[in-house]
N, CA, C and O atoms as CSV, one atom per row, in Angstrom:
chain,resi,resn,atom,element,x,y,z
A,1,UNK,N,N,-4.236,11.727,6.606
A,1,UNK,CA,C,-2.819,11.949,6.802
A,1,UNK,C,C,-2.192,12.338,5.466
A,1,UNK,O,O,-1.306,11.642,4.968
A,2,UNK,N,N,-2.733,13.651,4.779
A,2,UNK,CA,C,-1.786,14.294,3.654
A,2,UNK,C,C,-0.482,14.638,3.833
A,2,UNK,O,O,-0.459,15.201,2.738
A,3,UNK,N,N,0.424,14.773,4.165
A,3,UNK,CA,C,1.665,15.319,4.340
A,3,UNK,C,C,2.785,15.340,3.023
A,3,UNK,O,O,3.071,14.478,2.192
A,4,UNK,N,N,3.143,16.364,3.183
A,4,UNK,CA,C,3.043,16.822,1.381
A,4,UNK,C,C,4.971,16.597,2.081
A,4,UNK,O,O,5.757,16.604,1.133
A,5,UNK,N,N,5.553,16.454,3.225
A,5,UNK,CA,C,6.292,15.529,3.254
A,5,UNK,C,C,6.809,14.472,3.484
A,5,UNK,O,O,7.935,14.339,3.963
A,6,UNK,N,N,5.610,13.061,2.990
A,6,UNK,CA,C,5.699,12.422,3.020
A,6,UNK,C,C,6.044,11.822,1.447
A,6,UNK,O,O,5.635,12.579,0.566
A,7,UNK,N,N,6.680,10.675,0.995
A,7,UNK,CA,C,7.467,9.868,0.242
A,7,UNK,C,C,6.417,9.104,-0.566
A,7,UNK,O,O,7.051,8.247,-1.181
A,8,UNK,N,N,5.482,9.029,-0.778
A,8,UNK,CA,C,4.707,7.673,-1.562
A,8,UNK,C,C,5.284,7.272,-2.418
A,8,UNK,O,O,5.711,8.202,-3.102
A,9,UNK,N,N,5.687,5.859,-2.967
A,9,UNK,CA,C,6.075,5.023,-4.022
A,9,UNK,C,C,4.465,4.323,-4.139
A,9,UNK,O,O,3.398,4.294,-3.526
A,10,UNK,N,N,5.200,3.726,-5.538
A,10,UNK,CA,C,4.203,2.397,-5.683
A,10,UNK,C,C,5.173,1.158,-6.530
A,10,UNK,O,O,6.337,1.407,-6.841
A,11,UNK,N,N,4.688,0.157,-6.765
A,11,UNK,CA,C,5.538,-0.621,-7.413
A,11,UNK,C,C,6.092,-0.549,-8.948
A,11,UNK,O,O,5.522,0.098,-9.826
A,12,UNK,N,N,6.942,-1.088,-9.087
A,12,UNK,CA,C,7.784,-0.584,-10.326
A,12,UNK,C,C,6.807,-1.595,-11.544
A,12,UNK,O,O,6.558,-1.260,-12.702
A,13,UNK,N,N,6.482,-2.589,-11.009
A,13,UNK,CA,C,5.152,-3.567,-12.008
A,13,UNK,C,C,4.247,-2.569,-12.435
A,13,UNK,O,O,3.666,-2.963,-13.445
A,14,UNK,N,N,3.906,-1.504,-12.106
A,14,UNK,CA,C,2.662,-0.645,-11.794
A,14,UNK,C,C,2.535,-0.066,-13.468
A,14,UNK,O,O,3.271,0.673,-14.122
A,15,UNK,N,N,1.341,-0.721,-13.779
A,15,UNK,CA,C,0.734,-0.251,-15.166
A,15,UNK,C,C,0.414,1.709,-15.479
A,15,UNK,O,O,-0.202,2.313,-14.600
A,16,UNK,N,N,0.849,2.414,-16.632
A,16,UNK,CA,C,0.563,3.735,-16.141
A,16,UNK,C,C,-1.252,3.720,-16.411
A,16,UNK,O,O,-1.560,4.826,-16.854
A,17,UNK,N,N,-2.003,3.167,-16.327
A,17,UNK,CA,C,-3.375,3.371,-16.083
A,17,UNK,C,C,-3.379,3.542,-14.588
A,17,UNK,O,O,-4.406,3.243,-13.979
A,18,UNK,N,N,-2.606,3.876,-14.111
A,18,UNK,CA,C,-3.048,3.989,-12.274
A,18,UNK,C,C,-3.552,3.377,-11.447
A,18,UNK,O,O,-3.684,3.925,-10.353
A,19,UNK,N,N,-4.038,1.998,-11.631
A,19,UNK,CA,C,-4.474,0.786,-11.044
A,19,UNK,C,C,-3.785,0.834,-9.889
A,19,UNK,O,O,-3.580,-0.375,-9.775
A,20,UNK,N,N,-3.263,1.326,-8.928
A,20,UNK,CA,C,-2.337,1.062,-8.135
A,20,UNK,C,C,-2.956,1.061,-6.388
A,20,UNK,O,O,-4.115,1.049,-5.973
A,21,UNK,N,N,-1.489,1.082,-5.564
A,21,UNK,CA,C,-1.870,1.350,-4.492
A,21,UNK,C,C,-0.590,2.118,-4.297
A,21,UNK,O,O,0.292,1.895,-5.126
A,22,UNK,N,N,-0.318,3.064,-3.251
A,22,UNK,CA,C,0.935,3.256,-3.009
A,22,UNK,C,C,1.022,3.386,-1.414
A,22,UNK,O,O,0.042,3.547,-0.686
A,23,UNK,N,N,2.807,3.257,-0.843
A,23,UNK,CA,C,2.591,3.388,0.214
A,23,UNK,C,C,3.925,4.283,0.661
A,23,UNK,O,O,4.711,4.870,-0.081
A,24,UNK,N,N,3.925,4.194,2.135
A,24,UNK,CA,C,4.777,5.059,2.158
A,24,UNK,C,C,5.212,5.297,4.003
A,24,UNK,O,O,4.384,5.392,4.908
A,25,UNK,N,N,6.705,5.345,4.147
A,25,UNK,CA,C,6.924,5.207,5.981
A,25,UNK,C,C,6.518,5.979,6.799
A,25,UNK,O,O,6.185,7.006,6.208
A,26,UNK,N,N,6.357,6.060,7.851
A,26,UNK,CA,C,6.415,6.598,8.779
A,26,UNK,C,C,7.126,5.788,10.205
A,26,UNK,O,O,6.976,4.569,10.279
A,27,UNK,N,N,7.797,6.428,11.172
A,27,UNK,CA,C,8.173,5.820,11.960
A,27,UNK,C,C,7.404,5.501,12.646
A,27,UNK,O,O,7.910,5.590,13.764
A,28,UNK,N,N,5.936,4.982,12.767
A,28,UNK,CA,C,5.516,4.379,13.763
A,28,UNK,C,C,4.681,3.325,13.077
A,28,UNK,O,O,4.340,2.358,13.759
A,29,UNK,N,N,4.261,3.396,11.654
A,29,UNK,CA,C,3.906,2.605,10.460
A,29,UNK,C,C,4.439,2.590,8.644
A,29,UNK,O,O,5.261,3.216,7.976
A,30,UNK,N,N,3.540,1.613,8.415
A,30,UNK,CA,C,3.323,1.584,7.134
A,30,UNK,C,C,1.885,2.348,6.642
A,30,UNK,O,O,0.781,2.009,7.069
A,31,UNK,N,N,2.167,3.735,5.399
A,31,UNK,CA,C,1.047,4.035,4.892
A,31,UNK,C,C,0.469,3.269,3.428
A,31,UNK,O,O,1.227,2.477,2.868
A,32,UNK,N,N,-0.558,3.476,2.991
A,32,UNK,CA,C,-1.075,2.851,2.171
A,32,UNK,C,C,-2.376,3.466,1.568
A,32,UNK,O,O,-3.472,3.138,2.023
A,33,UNK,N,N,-2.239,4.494,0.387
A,33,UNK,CA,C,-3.599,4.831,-0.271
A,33,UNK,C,C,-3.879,4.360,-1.548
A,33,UNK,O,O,-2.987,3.666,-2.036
A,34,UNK,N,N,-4.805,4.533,-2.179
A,34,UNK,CA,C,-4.968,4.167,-3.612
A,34,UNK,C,C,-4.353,5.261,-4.427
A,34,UNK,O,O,-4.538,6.373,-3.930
A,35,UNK,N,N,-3.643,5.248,-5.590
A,35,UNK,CA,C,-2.778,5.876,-6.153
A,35,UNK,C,C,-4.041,6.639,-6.939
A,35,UNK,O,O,-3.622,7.647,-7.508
A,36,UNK,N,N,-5.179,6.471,-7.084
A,36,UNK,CA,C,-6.298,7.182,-8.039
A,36,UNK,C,C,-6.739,8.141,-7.356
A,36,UNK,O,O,-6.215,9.193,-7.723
A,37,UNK,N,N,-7.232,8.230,-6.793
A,37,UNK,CA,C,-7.171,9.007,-4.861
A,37,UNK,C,C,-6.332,9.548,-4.171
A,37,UNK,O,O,-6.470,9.203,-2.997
A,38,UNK,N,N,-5.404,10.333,-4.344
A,38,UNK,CA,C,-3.734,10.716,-3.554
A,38,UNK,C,C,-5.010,11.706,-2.113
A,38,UNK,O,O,-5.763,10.971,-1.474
A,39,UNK,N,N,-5.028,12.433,-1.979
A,39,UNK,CA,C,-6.567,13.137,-0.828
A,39,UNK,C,C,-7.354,12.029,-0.341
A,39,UNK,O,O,-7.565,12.192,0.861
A,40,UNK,N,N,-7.775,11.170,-0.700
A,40,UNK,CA,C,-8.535,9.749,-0.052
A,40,UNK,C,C,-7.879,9.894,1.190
A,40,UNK,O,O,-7.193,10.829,1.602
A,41,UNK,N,N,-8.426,8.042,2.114
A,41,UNK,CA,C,-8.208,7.774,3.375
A,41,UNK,C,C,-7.259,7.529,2.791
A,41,UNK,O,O,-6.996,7.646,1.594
A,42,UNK,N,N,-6.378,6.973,4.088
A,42,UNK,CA,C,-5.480,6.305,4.002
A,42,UNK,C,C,-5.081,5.241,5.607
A,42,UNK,O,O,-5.309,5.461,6.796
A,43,UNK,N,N,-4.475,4.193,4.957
A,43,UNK,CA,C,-4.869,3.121,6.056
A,43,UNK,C,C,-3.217,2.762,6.551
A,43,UNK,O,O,-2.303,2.624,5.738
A,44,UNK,N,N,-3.080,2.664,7.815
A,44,UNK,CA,C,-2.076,2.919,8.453
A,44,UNK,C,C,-1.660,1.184,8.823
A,44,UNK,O,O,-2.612,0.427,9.013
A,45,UNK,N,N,-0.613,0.769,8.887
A,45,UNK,CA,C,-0.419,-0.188,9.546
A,45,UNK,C,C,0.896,-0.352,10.751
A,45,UNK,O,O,1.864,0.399,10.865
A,46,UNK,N,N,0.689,-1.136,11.279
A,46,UNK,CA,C,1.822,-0.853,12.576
A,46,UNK,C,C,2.802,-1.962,11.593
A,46,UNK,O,O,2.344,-2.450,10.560
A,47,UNK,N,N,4.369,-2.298,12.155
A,47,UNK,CA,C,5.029,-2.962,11.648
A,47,UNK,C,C,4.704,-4.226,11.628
A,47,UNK,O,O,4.616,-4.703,10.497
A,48,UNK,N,N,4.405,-5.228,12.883
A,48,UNK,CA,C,3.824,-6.451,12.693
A,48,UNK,C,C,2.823,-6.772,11.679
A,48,UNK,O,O,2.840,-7.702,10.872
A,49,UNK,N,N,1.795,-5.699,11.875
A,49,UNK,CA,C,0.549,-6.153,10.841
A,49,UNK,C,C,0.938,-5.686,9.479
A,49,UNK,O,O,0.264,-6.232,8.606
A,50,UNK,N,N,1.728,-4.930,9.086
A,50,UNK,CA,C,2.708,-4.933,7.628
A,50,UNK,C,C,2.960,-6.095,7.264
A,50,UNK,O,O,2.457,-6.763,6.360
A,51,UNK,N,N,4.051,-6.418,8.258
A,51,UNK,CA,C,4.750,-7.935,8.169
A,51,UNK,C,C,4.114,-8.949,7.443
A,51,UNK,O,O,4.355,-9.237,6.271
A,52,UNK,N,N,2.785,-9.811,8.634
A,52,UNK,CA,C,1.565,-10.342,8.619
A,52,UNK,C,C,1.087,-9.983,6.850
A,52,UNK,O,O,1.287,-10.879,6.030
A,53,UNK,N,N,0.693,-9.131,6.550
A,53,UNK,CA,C,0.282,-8.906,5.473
A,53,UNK,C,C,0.896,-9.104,4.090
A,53,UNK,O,O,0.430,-9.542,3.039
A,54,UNK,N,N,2.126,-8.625,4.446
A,54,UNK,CA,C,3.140,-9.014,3.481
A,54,UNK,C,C,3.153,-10.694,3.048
A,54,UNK,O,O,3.034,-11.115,1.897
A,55,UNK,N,N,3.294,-11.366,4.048
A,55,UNK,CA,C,3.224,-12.837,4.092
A,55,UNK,C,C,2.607,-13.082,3.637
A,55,UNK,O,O,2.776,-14.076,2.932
A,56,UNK,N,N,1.326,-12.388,3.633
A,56,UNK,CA,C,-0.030,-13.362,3.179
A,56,UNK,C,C,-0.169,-13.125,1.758
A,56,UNK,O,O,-0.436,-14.050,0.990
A,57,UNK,N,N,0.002,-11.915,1.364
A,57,UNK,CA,C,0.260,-11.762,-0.548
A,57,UNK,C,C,0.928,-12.299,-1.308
A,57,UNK,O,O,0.677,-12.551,-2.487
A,58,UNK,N,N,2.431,-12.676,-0.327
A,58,UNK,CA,C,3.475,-13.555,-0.853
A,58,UNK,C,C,3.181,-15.076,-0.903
A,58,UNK,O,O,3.521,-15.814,-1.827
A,59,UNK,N,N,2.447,-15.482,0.308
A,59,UNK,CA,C,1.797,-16.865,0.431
A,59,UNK,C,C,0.226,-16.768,-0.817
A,59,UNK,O,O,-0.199,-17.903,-0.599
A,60,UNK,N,N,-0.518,-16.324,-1.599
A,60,UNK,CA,C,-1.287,-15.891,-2.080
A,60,UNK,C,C,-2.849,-15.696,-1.576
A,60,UNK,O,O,-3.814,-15.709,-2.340
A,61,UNK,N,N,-2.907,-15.537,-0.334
A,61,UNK,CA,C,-3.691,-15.508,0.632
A,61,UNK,C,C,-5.068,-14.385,0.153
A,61,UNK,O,O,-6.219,-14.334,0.586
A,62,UNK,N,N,-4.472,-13.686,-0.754
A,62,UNK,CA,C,-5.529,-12.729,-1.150
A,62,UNK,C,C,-6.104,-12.678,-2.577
A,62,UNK,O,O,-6.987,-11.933,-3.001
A,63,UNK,N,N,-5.249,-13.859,-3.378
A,63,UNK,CA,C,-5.247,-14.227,-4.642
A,63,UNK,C,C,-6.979,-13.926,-5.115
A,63,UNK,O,O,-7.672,-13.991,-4.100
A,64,UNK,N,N,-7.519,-13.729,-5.926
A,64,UNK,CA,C,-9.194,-13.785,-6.227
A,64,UNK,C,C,-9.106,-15.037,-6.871
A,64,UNK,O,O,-8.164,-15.420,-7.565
A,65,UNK,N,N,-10.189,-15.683,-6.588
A,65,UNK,CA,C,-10.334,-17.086,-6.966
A,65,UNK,C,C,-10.481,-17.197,-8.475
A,65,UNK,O,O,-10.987,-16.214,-9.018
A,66,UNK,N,N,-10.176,-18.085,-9.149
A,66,UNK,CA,C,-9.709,-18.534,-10.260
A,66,UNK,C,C,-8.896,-17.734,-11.185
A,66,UNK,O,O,-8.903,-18.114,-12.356
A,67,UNK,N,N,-7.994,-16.401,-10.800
A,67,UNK,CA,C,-7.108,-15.611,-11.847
A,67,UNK,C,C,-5.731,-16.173,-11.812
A,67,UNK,O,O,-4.858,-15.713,-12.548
């Protein structure tokens, strides 16, 4: 899903070494590619499972163990 009019951000924390992810709307989801990769996949989410996900980064659910 390239669409050269589509919007990608990434976060304003975002180191310029490109470490990133970025994402970006669509009305039927949330997009999401790696910012090193803009041509890569890209992984779609519906609004609930955004949501869901959101929670869980904020709760630290994805934290890597001991950082």
């Amino acid at each position: 899903m390239q669409d050269a009019n589509l919007t990608w951000r990434k976060s304003t924390r975002s180191g310029a070494a490109g470490h990133c992810v970025e994402v970006a709307n669509v009305p039927t989801a949330v997009l999401v590619r790696d910012s090193k990769d803009a041509a890569g996949p890209v992984l779609a989410f519906g609004d609930t499972d955004w949501s869901g996900f959101i929670a869980g980064v904020r709760a630290g659910e994805f934290d890597r163990p001991g950082a």
